[in-house]
C-alpha positions as CSV (number, residue, x, y, z in Angstrom):
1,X,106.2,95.5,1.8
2,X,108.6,93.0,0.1
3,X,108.2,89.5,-1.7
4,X,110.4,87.0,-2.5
5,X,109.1,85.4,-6.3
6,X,112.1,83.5,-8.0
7,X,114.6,83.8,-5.6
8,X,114.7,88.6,-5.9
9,X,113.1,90.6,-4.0
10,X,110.4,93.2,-5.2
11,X,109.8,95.8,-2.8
12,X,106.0,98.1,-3.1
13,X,105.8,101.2,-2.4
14,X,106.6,102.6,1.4
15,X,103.8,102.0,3.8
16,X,104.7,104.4,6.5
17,X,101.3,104.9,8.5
18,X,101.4,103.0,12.0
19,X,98.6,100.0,11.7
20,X,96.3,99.2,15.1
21,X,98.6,96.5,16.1
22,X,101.8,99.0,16.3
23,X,100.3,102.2,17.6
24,X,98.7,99.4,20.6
25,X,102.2,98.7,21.8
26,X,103.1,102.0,21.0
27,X,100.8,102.9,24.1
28,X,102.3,100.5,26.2
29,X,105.9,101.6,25.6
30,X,104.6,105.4,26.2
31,X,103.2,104.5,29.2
32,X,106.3,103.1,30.6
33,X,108.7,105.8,29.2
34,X,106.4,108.5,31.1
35,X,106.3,106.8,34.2
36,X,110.5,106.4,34.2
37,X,111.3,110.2,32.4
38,X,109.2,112.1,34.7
39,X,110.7,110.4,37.7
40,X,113.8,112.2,36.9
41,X,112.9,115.4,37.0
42,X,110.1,115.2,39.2
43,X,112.4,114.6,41.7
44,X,114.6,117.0,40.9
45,X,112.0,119.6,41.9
46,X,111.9,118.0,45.4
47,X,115.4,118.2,46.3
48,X,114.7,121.4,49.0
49,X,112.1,119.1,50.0
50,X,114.1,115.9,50.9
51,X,116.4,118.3,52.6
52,X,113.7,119.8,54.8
53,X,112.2,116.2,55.6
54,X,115.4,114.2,56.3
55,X,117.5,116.6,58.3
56,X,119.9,116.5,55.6
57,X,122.2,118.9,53.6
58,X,122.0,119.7,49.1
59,X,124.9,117.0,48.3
60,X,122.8,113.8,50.5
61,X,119.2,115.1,48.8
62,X,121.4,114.6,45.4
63,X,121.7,110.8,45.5
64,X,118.3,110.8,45.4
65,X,118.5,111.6,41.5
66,X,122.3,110.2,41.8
67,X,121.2,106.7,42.8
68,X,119.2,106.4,40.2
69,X,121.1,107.6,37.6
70,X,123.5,104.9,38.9
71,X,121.2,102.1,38.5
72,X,119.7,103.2,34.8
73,X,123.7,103.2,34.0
74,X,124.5,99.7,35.7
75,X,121.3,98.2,34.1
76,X,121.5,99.0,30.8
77,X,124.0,97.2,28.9
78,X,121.6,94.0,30.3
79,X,119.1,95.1,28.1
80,X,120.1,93.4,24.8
81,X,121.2,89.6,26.4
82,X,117.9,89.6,28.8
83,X,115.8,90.5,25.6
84,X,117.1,87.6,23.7
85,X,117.5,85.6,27.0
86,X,113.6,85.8,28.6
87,X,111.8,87.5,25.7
88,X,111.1,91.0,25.6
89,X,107.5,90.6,27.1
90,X,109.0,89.0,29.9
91,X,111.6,91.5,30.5
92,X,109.5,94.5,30.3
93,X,106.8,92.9,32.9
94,X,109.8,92.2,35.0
95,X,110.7,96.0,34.9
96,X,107.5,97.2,35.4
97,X,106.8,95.6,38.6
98,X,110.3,96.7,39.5
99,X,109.4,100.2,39.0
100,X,106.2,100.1,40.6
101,X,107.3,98.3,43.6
102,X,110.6,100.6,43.7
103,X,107.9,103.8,43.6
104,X,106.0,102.2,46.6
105,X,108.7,101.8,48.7
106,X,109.9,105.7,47.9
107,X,107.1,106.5,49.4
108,X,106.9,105.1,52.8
109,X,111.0,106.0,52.9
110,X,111.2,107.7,56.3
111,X,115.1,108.2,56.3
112,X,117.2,109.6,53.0
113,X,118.9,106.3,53.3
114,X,116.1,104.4,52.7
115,X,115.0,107.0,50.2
116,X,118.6,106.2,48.1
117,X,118.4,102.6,48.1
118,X,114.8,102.5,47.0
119,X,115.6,105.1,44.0
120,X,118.2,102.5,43.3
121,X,115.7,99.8,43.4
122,X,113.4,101.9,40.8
123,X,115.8,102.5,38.7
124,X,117.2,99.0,37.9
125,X,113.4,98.7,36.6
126,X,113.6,102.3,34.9
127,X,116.9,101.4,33.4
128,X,115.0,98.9,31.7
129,X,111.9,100.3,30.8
130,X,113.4,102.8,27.2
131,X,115.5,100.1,25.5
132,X,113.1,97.4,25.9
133,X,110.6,99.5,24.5
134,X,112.6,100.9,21.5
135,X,113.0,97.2,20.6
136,X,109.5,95.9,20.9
137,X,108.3,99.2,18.7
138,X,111.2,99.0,15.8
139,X,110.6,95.4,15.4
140,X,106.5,95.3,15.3
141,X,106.6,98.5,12.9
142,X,109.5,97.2,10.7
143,X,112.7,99.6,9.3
144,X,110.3,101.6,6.9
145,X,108.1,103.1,9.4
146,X,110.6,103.6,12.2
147,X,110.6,107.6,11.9
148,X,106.9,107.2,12.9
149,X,107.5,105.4,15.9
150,X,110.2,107.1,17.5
151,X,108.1,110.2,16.9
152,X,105.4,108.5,19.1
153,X,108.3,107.4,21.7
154,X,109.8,111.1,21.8
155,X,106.4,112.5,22.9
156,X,107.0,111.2,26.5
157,X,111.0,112.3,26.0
158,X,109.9,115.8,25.4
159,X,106.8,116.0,28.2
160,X,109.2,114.5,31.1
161,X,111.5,117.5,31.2
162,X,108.7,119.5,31.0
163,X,105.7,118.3,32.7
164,X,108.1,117.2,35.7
165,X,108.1,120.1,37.0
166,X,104.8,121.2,37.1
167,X,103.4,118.3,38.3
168,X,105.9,117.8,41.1
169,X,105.3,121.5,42.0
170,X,101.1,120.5,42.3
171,X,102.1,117.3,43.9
172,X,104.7,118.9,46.7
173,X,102.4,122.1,47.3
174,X,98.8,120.6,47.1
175,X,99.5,117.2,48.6
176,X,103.4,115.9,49.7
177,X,106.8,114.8,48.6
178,X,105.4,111.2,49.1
179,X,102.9,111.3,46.1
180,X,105.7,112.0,43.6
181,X,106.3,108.4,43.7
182,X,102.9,107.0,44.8
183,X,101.4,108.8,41.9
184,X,103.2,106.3,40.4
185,X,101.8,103.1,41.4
186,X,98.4,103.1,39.6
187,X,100.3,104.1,36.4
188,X,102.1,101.2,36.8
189,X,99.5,98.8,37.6
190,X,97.2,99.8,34.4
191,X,100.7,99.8,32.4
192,X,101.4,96.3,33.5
193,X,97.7,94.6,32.8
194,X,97.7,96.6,29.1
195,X,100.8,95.4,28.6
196,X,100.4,91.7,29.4
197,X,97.1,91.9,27.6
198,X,98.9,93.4,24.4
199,X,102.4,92.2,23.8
200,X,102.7,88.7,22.5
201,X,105.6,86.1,23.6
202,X,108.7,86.7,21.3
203,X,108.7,83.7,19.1
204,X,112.2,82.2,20.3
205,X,113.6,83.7,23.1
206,X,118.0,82.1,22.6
207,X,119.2,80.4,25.2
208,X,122.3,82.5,25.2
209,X,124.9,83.0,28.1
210,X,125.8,86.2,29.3
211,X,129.2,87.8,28.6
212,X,130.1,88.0,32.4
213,X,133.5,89.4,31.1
214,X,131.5,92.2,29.3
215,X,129.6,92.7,32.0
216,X,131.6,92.8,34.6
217,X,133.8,96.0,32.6
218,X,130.5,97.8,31.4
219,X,128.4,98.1,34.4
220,X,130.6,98.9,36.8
221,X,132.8,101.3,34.2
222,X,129.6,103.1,33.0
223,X,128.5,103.9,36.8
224,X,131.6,105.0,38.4
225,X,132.1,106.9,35.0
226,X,128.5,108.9,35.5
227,X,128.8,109.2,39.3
228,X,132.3,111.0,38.9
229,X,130.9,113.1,36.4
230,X,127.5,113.5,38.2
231,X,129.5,114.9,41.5
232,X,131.7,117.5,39.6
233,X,128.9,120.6,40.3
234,X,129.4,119.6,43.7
235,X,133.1,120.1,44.1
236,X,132.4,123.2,41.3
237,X,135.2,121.4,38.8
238,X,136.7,118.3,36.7
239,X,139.9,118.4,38.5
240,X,138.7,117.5,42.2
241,X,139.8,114.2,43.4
242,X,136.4,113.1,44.2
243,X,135.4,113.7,40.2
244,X,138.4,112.2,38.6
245,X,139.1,109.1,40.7
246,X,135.8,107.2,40.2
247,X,135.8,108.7,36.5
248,X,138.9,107.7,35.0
249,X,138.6,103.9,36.7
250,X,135.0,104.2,35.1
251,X,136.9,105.2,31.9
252,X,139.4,102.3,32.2
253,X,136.7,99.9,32.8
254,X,134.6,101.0,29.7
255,X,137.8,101.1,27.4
256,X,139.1,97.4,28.5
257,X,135.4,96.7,27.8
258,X,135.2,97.9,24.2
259,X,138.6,96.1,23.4
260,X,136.9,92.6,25.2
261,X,133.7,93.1,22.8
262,X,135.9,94.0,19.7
263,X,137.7,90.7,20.1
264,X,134.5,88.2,21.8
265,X,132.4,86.4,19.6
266,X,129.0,86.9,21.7
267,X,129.4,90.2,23.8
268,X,127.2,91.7,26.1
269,X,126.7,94.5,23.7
270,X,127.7,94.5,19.6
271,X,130.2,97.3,19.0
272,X,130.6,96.0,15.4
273,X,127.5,98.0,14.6
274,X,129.8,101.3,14.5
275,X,130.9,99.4,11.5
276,X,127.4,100.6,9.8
277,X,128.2,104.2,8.2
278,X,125.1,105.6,8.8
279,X,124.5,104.6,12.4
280,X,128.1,106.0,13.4
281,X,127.2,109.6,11.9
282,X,123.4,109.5,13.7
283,X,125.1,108.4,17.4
284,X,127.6,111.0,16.7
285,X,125.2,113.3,16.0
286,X,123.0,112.2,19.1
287,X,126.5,113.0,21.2
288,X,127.0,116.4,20.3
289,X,123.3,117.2,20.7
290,X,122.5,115.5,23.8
291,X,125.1,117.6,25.8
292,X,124.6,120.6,24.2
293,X,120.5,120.4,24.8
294,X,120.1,118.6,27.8
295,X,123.1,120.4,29.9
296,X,120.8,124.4,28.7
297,X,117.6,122.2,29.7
298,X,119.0,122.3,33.5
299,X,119.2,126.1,33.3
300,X,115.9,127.1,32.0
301,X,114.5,126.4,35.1
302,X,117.1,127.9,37.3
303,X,117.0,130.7,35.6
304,X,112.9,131.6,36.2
305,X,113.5,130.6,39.9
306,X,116.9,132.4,40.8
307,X,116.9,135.4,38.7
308,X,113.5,136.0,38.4
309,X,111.9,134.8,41.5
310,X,109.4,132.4,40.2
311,X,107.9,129.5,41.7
312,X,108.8,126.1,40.5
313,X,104.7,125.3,39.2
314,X,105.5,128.9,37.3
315,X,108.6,127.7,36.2
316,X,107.5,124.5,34.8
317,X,104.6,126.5,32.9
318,X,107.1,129.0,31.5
319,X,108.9,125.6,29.5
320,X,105.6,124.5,28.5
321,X,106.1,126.7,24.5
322,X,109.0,124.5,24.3
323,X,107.0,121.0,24.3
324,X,104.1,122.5,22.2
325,X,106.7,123.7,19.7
326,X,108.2,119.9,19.8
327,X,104.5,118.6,19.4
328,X,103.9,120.4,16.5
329,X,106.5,119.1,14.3
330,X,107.6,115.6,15.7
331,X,104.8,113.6,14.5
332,X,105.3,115.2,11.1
333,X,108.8,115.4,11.1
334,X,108.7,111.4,12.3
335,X,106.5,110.6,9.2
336,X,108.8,112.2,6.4
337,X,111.7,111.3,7.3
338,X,110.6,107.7,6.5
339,X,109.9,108.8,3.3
340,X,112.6,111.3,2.6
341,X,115.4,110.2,5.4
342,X,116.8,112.5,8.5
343,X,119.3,114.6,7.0
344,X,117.0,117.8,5.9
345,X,115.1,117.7,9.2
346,X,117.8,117.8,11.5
347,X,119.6,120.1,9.7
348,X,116.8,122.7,9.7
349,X,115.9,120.9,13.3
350,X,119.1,122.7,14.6
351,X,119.1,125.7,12.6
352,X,115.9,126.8,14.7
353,X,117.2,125.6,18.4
354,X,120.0,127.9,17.1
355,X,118.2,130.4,16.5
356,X,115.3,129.7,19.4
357,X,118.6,129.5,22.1
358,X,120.9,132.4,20.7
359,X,118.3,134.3,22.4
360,X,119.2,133.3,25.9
361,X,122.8,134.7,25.4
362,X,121.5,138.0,26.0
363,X,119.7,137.1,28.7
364,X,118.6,140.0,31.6
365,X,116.8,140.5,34.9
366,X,113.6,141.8,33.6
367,X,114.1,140.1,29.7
368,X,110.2,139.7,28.5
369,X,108.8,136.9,28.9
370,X,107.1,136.9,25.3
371,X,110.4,136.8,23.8
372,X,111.5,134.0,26.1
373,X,108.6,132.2,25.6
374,X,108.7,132.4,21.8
375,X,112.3,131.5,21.9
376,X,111.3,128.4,24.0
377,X,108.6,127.9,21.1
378,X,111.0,128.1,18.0
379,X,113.6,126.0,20.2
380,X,110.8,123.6,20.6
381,X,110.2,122.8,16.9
382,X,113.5,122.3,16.1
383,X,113.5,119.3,18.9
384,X,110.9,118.1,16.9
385,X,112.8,117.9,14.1
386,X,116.2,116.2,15.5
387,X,116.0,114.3,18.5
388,X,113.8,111.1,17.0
389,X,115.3,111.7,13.5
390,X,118.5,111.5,14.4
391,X,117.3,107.9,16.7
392,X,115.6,106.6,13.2
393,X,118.7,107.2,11.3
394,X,121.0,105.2,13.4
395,X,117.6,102.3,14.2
396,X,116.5,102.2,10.5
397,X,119.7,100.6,9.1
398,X,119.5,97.6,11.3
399,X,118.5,94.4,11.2
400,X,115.9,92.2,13.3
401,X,118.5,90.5,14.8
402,X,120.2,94.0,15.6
403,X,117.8,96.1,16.6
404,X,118.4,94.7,20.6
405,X,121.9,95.8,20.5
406,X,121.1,98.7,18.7
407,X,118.4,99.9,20.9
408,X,120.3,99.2,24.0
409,X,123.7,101.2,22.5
410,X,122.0,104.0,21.6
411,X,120.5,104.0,25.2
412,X,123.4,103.8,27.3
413,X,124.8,106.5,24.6
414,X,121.9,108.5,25.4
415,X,122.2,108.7,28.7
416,X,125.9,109.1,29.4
417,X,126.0,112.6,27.0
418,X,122.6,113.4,29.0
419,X,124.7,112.9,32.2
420,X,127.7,114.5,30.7
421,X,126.3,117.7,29.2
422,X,124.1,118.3,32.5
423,X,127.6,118.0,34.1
424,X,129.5,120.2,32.0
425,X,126.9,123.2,32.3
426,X,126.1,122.7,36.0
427,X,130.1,123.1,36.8
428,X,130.4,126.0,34.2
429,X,127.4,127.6,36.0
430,X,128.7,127.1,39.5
431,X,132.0,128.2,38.9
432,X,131.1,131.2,37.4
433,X,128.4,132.2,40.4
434,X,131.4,131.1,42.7
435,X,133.4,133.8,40.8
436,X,130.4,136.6,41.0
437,X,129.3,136.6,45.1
438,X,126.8,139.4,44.3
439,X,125.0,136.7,41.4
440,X,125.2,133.9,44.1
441,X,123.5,136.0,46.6
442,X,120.6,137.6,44.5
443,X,119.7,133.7,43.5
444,X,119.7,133.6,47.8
445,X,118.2,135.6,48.0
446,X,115.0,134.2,45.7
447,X,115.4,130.8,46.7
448,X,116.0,130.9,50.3
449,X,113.7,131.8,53.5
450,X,117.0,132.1,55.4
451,X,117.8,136.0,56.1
452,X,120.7,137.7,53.7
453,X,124.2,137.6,55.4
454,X,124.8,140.4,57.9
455,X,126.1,143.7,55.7
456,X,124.3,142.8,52.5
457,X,121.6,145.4,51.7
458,X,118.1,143.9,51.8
459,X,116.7,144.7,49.4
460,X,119.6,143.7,47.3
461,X,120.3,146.1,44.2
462,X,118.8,145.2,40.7
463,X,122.2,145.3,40.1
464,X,123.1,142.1,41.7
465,X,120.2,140.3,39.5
466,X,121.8,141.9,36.6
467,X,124.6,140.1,37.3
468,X,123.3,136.6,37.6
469,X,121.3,137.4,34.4
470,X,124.8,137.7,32.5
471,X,126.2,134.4,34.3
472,X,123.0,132.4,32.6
473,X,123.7,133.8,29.4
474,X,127.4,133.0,29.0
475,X,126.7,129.4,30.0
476,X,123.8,129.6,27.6
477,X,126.9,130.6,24.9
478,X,128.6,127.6,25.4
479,X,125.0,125.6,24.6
480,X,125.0,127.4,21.5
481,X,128.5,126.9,20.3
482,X,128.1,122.7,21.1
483,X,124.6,122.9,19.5
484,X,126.2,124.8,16.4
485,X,129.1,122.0,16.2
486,X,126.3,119.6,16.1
487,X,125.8,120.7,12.7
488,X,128.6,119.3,11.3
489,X,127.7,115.2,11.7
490,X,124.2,116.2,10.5
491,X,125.5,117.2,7.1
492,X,126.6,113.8,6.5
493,X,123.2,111.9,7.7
494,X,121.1,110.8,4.7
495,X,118.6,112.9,2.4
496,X,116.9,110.3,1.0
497,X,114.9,107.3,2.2
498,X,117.3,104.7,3.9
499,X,116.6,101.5,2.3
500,X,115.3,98.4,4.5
501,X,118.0,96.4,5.8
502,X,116.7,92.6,5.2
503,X,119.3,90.4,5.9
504,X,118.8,86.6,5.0
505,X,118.2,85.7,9.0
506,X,115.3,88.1,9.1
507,X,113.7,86.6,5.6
508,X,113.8,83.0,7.2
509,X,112.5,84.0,10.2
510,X,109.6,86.4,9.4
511,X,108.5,89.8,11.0
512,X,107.9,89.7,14.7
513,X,104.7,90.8,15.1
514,X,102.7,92.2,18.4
515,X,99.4,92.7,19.4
């Protein structure tokens, strides 16, 4: 790649094709990715389950998915300082186990108590589990070649949302609710002997303290931040006391917490890195998209099984165009933008989920499903084409001795506008079928087994599916208007190749290598 003959450096020609060694720990990190993505929204299919099993009502089945959410928030920030504390290896072992063991105890829950506090358990391992990863991959493939990796992490980021579904749907209707998580366990035994048999022992592992200081602002900030947000579709708005309370002390905490790391020599988590150009444009990119995409992800699905009357398995098959769209182009979309840099990919990347989701604004009850389909498939390869790119442009400009705040920064930014976008379309939604009782009836009346209120017609008129068809589309509208202003940072990512960042600490301690 580069050799240093005189005192300058001569840099070869690109070698962007993953070698044995990278695409082995590629599998690991894939493995553990799956395992902690599908868990979200596998569980999100069981949530008439839980209710059904536990004797308890929507809002106590949520903390099942709240809890955990929680715990990926709280955990997090830790990622960076246990990394350079313990040694990756060691960390993501740690997390593993946690996971696993966490996913055991789910199972033999038998109160939604228990349930909670074991979700919480599996998710300080979860939490763990992406950032980890994203810093064992960019540092064994190197800056040139880390379009190609994040393609192979995104596969598992694309099949969660997807797959979830269906394979909570077969586990729930075949089996029950219990081998959502126990289907879990064997996953993570084989990930955790591949993994100990693959990754090597980070060289030096520092002997750095923790920023309690830090610590004690971000954890705390981020999850009473997410879990304010995370109840609004509860109360239905932003404005509720239970929303804004724990949000704007989450807020408070977060801010006090970015003015501690601007000033601290050592803090939990580098914010200096926003001085880097071309990460700043890529995580403000990532922002923008993550809300738009991930809050019209949580209405795909209620829109097969409330308007249209589908089964959740159905449901989760209906999405499936969407991932084989993504699969298509994010391996080759991964490998040239190494080559040729992000910009032109995510551009045309969003141009197509533009022009795959404008068709969901015009959404109706009986809309063909060969349209929607082919919309999902068109949305699909635009995903390809911007989710990892925009993750390589902001990963590629850093250093070695970055990369572990750089991977957990992106991560926590990740999943707040995840949480935040899912928020913002789930209260639109609500408060629009709150506005249209005929809409919140005909999804009733497809989702229920209870009988229709006395003096509502049963059957209830096409005319009252009609209507919750509209409501899905003009929250779909507001998907498309975010996406479309997504459009704007992506001008200003790079067209070319981004040149390796190789700092003097990285020359005089070498490549970390893993195999």
């Amino acid at each position: 790649m580069t050799s240093s003959t005189g005192g300058h450096l001569h840099e070869g020609p690109p070698d962007t094709k993953l070698d044995k060694n990278v695409l082995l720990v590629a599998g690991v990190v894939v493995l553990g990715a799956i395992m902690s993505i599908l868990d979200v929204t596998v569980v999100g299919v069981a949530q008439n389950t839980f209710q059904q099993e536990f004797s308890t009502d929507a809002a106590g089945a949520a903390w099942t998915a709240t809890g955990y959410t929680l715990a990926l928030a709280a955990v997090i920030p830790l990622a960076s300082w246990a990394a350079s504390r313990f040694g990756t290896k060691k960390v993501y072992l740690f997390s593993l186990v946690l996971f696993t063991l966490g996913s055991a105890l789910c199972a033999l829950a038998t109160s939604i108590g228990m349930l909670v506090a074991f979700r919480v358990i599996q998710g300080l391992g979860g939490g763990l589990l992406m950032p980890i990863g994203m810093m064992m991959l960019t540092k064994a493939a190197g800056p040139e070649r880390v379009g190609s990796v994040m393609a192979v992490l995104g596969i598992p980021m694309l099949l969660g949302p997807i797959s979830g579904p269906i394979l909570g749907g077969v586990l729930i209707e075949n089996l029950s609710w219990h081998w959502i998580f126990l289907i879990n366990v064997p996953v993570g035994v084989v990930a955790f002997v591949y993994a100990a048999i693959v990754l090597r022992d980070d060289a030096e592992p520092s002997p750095a303290s923790i920023d309690w200081i830090g610590l004690l602002l971000l954890s705390p900030g981020l999850a009473l931040f997410l879990y304010g947000i995370s109840t609004s579709a509860e109360h239905r708005t932003f404005m509720a006391k239970g929303v804004l309370i724990p949000a704007i002390i989450g807020l408070l905490l977060i801010i006090g917490f970015v003015a501690h790391a601007l000033r601290a020599k050592k803090p939990l988590l580098d914010l200096r890195l926003f001085k880097n150009k071309t990460l700043s444009i890529a995580v403000t990119t990532m922002v923008l998209f993550m809300v738009a995409f991930f809050g019209a992800a949580l209405l795909f699905p209620q829109y097969f099984i409330g308007v249209r009357g589908e089964s959740t398995l159905t449901a989760g098959l209906l999405l499936a165009p969407q991932g084989l769209g993504a699969m298509l182009t994010m391996p080759i979309a991964g490998r040239l933008t190494d080559k040729m840099g992000p910009g032109k990919f995510v551009l045309g990347g969003i141009v197509l989920i533009l022009i795959g989701m404008s068709t969901f604004t015009m959404l109706g009850a009986n809309t063909s499903y060969w349209l929607i389909c082919g919309s999902l498939f068109v949305q699909g390869l635009g995903m390809g084409m911007t989710m990892m790119p925009i993750m390589s442009a902001a990963l590629a400009t850093l250093s070695n001795t970055q990369v572990p705040d750089g991977s957990t920064l992106m991560n926590v930014i990740q999943q707040s506008a995840t949480s935040v976008g899912t928020a913002v379309i789930s209260v639109v939604l609500a408060s629009s079928l709150a506005a249209k009782p005929e809409a919140g009836l005909a999804i009733f009346a497809n989702t229920s087994d209870k009988p229709l209120p006395p003096g509502v017609p049963d059957p209830l008129p096409e005319s009252f599916f009609d209507t919750a068809a509209d409501v899905f589309s003009n929250t779909f509208l507001i998907s498309v208007v975010l996406i479309a202003c997504t459009l704007i940072p992506a001008f200003f990512l790079p067209r070319k190749k981004i040149a390796s960042p190789l700092v003097e600490e990285d020359l005089e301690r070498g490549p970390i290598v893993m195999h």
